[in-house]
C-alpha positions in Angstrom: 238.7 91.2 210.8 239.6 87.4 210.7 238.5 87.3 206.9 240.7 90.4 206.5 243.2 88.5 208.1 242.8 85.4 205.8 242.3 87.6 202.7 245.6 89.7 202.8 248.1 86.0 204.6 248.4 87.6 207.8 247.5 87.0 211.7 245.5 89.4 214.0 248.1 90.3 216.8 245.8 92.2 219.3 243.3 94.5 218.8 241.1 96.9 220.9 238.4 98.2 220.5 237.1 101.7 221.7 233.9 103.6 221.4 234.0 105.1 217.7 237.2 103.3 216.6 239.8 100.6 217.2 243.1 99.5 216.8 244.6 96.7 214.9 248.0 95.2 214.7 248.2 93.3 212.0 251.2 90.6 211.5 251.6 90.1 207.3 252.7 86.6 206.4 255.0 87.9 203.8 256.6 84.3 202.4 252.4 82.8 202.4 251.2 85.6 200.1 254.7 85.1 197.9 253.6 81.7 197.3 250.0 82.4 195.7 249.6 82.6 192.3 248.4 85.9 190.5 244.6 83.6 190.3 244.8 83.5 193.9 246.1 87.4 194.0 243.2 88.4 192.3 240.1 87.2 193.9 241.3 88.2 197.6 241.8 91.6 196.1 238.7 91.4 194.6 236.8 90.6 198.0 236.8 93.5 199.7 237.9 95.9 196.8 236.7 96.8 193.6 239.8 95.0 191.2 240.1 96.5 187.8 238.0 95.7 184.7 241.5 94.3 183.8 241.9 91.8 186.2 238.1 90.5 186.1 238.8 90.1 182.5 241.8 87.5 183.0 240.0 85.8 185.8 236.9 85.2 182.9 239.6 83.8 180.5 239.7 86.9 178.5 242.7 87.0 176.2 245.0 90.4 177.0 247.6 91.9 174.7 251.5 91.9 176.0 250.5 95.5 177.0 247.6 94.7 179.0 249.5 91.4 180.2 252.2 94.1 181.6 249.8 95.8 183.8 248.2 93.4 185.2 251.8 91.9 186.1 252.6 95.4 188.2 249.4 95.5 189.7 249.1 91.6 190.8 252.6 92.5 192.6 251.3 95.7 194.3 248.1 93.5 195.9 250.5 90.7 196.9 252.5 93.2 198.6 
């Protein structure tokens, strides 16, 4: 939970924990994760998710089309949100 907690800017608030579950409430640090770059987006996401053949390609250095470019753009913004 406390890489989670690094990975997505936010802070553990409490948590319990139960015999098949548990409950977390998670405090987002909205104005951190505004501040990182769409290279620092990318390999958070990447951590603990699967990112898009599209987004590993950028982080190799690949070079995208405008088109490509404008995807990556929308889905850099949903991750950071």
């Amino acid at each position: 939970m406390q890489r989670l907690a690094v990975i997505f800017a936010g802070d553990i608030a409490a948590y319990g924990v139960m015999s098949n579950h548990y409950h977390v409430v998670f405090y987002i640090d909205a104005i951190t994760a505004n501040t990182w770059s769409d290279t620092e987006v990318i390999p958070g996401w990447q951590e603990p998710f699967k990112a898009s053949n599209l987004a590993q390609r950028f982080i190799h250095g690949a070079s995208l089309d405008p088109c490509e470019e404008s995807k990556l753009k929308e889905l850099i913004e949903l991750w950071r949100k």
